[in-house]
C-alpha positions as CSV (number, residue, x, y, z in Angstrom):
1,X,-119.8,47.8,75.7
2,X,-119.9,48.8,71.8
3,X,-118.5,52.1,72.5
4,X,-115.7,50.5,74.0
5,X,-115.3,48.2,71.3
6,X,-115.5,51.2,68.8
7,X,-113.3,53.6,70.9
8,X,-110.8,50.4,71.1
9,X,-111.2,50.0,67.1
10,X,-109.9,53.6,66.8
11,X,-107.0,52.9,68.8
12,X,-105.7,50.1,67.1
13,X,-106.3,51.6,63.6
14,X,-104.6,55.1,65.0
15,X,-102.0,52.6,66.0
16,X,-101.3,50.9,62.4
17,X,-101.4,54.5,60.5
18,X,-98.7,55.9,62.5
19,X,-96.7,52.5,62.1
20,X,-97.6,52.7,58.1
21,X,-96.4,56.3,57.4
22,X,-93.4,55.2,59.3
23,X,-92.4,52.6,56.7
24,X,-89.9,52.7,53.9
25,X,-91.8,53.7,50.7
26,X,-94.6,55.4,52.8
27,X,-92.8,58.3,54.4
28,X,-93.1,62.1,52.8
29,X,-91.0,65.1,54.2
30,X,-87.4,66.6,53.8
31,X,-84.5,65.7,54.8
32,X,-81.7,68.6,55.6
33,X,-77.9,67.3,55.5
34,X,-74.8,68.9,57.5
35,X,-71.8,68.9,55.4
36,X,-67.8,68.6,56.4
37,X,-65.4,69.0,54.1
38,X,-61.7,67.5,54.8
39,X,-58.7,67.5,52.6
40,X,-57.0,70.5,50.9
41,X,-59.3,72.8,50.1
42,X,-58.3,76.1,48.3
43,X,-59.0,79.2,50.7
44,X,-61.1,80.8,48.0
45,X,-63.7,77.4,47.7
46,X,-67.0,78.7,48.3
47,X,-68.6,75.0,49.5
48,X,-71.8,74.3,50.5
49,X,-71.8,73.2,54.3
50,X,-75.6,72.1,54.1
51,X,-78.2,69.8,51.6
52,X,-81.2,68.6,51.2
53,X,-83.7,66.0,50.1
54,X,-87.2,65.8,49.6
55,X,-88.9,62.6,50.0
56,X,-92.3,61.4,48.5
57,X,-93.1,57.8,49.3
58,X,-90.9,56.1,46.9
59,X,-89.7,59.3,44.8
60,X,-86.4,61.9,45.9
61,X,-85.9,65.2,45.1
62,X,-82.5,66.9,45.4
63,X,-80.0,69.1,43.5
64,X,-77.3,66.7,42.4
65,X,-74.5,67.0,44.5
66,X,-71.7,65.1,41.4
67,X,-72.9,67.6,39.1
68,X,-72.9,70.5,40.8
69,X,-69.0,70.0,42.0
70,X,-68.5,69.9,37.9
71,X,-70.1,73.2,38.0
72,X,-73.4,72.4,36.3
73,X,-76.3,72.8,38.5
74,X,-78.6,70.0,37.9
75,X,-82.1,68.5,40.0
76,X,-82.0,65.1,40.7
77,X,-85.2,62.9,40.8
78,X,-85.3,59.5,41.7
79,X,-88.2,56.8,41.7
80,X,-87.7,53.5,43.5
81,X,-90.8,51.9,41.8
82,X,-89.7,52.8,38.4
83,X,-85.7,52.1,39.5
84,X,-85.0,55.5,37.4
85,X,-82.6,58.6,38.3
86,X,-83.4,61.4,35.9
87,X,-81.2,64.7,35.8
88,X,-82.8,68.1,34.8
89,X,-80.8,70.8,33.9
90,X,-82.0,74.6,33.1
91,X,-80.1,76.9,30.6
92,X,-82.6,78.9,29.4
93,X,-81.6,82.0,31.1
94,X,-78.0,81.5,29.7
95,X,-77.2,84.0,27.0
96,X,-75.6,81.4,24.6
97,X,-77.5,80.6,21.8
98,X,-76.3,76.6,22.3
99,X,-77.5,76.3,25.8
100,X,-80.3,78.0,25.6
101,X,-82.4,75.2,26.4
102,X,-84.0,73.3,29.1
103,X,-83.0,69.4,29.0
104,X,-83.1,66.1,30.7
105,X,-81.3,62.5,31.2
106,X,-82.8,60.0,32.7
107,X,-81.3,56.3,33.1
108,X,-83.0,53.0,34.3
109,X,-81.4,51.1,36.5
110,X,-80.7,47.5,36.0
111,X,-80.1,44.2,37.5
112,X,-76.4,44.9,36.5
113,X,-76.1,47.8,38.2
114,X,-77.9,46.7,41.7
115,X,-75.5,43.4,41.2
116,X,-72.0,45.9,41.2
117,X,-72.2,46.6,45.3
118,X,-73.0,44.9,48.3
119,X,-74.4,45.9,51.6
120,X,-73.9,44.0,54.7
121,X,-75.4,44.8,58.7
122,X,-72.7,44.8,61.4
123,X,-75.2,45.0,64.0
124,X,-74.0,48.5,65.8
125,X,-76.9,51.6,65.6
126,X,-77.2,54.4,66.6
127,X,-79.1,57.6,66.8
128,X,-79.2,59.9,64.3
129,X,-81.6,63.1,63.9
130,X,-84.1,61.1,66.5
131,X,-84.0,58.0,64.1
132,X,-82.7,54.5,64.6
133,X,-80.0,53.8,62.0
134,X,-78.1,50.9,61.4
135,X,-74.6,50.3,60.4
136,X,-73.8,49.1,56.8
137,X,-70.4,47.9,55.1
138,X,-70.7,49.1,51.4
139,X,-68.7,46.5,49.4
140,X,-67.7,47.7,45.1
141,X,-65.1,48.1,42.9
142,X,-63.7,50.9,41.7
143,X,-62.8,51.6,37.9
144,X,-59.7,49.1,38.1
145,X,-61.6,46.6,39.7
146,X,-60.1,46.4,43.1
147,X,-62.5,45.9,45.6
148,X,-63.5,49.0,48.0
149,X,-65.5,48.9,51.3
150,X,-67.2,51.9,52.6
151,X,-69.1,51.8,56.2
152,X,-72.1,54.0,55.8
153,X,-75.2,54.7,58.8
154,X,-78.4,54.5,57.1
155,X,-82.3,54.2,58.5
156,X,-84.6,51.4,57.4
157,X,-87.6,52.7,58.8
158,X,-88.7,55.7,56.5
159,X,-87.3,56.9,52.8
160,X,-88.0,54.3,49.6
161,X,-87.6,51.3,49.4
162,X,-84.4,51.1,48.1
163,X,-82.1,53.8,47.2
164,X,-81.2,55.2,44.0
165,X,-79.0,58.2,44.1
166,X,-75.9,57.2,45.7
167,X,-76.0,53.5,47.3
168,X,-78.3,51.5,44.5
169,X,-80.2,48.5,46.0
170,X,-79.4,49.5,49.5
171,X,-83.0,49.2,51.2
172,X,-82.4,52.2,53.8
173,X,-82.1,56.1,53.7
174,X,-78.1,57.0,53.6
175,X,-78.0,59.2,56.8
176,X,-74.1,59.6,57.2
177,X,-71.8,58.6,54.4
178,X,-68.5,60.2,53.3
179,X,-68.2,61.3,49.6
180,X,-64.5,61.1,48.1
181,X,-64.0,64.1,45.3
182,X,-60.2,63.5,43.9
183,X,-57.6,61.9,46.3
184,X,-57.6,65.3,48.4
185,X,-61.0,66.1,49.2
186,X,-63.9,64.4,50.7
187,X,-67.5,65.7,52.1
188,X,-68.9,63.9,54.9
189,X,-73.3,64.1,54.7
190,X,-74.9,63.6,57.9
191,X,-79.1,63.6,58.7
192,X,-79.3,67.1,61.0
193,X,-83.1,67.7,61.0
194,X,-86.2,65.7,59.6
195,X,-89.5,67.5,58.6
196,X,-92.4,65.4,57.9
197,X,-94.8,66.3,55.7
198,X,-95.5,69.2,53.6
199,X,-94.0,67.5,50.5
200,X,-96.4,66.5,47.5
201,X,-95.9,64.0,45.1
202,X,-96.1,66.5,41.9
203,X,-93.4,68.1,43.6
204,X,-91.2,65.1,42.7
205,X,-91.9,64.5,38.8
206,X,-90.4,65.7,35.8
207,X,-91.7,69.4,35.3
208,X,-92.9,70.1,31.3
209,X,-90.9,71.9,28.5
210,X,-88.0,69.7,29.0
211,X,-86.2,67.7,26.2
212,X,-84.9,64.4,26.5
213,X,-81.7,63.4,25.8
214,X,-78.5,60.8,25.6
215,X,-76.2,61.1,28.2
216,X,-73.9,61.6,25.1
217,X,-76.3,64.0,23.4
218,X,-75.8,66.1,26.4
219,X,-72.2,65.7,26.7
220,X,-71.5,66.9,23.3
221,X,-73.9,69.6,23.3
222,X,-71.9,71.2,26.5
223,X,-68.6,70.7,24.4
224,X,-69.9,72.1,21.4
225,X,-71.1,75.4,23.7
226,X,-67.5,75.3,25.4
227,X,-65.3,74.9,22.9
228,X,-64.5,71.4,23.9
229,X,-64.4,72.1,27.3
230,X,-67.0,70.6,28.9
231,X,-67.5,69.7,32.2
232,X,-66.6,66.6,34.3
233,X,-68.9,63.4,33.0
234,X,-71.8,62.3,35.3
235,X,-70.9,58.8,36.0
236,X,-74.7,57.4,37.2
């Protein structure tokens, strides 16, 4: 009788781990994005078609898709816990003496900026990449303050707790949304493959010998190294 209690105890606490590790802000693994580009697009654009994300628990990992369009590579991290997106950029193998440098910009989300969009459930899901995702109406405002709704598909059941790189305050992983670059192009992301695992947490922080600095810092920095030409302006 107490080894069928005990074999019992094992199955129910096998039971809750798998249903833990399966819950926002516990999941680790990578994510790997399809991408679709639409719009006129000049024949010599050399886009990326595919993307990815890592995920520890509550932290994201990813090269950061705004900035690289500008034409400045840059690794995104994000940390749900903290509420902070930092952006790491590496010029030291650049043979210009003003961007010879390793740097990094890091913002802190506030209530302001969780209170500028809403998110609301219609109710319709679907299957994406094995995993249940739900259907979201993004509701913002653009820069002259007219009201802009977005439907997104996004999955509540693994990622952090609430997202930080595109969607702030939405508590589900994006897994297909549609990102607008000009009034003549726009990439559509969707979630192709999920690989669990393998992912560490020091994977996911801010590596040494960077230096901080302003988002203005950086700006003028670039413009001083390009003769006033710098690239397009992060908008976070």
């Amino acid at each position: 009788m107490k080894k069928h209690i005990f074999l019992l105890t094992l199955l129910v606490l096998s039971v809750f781990s798998i249903q833990v590790n399966a819950q926002q802000g516990k999941w680790a693994g990578t994510i790997k994005y399809q991408l679709t580009w639409t719009g006129d697009i000049p024949a010599e654009a050399q886009l990326p078609t595919e993307w990815e994300t890592k995920v520890f628990e509550n932290k994201t990992k990813s090269m950061s898709f705004m900035w690289a369009m500008s034409g400045l590579p840059a690794t995104e991290l994000t940390d749900a816990t903290r509420k902070t997106v930092t952006f790491m950029f590496d010029f030291s193998m650049i043979p210009m003496e003003e961007l010879n440098g390793k740097w990094f910009i890091r913002k802190k989300l506030t209530d302001e900026d969780f209170a500028g969009v809403t998110y609301k459930e219609t109710g319709n899901t679907k299957e994406i990449a094995g995993k249940k995702v739900k259907e979201f109406i993004c509701t913002s405002k653009d820069q002259e303050g007219v009201e802009v709704n977005e439907t997104i598909w996004a999955c509540d059941e693994m990622g952090p707790v609430s997202d930080m790189m595109l969607y702030p305050g939405l508590k589900a992983m994006p897994f297909e949304y549609k990102i607008d670059l000009g009034e003549s192009i726009s990439c559509s992301f969707k979630v192709v493959e999920l690989i669990e695992g393998k992912v560490k947490n020091t994977e996911l922080i801010l590596e040494s010998g960077y230096e901080e600095l302003t988002e203005e810092e950086f700006m003028e920095k670039l413009q001083s190294a390009m003769g006033g030409e710098a690239g397009a302006e992060e908008e976070f």
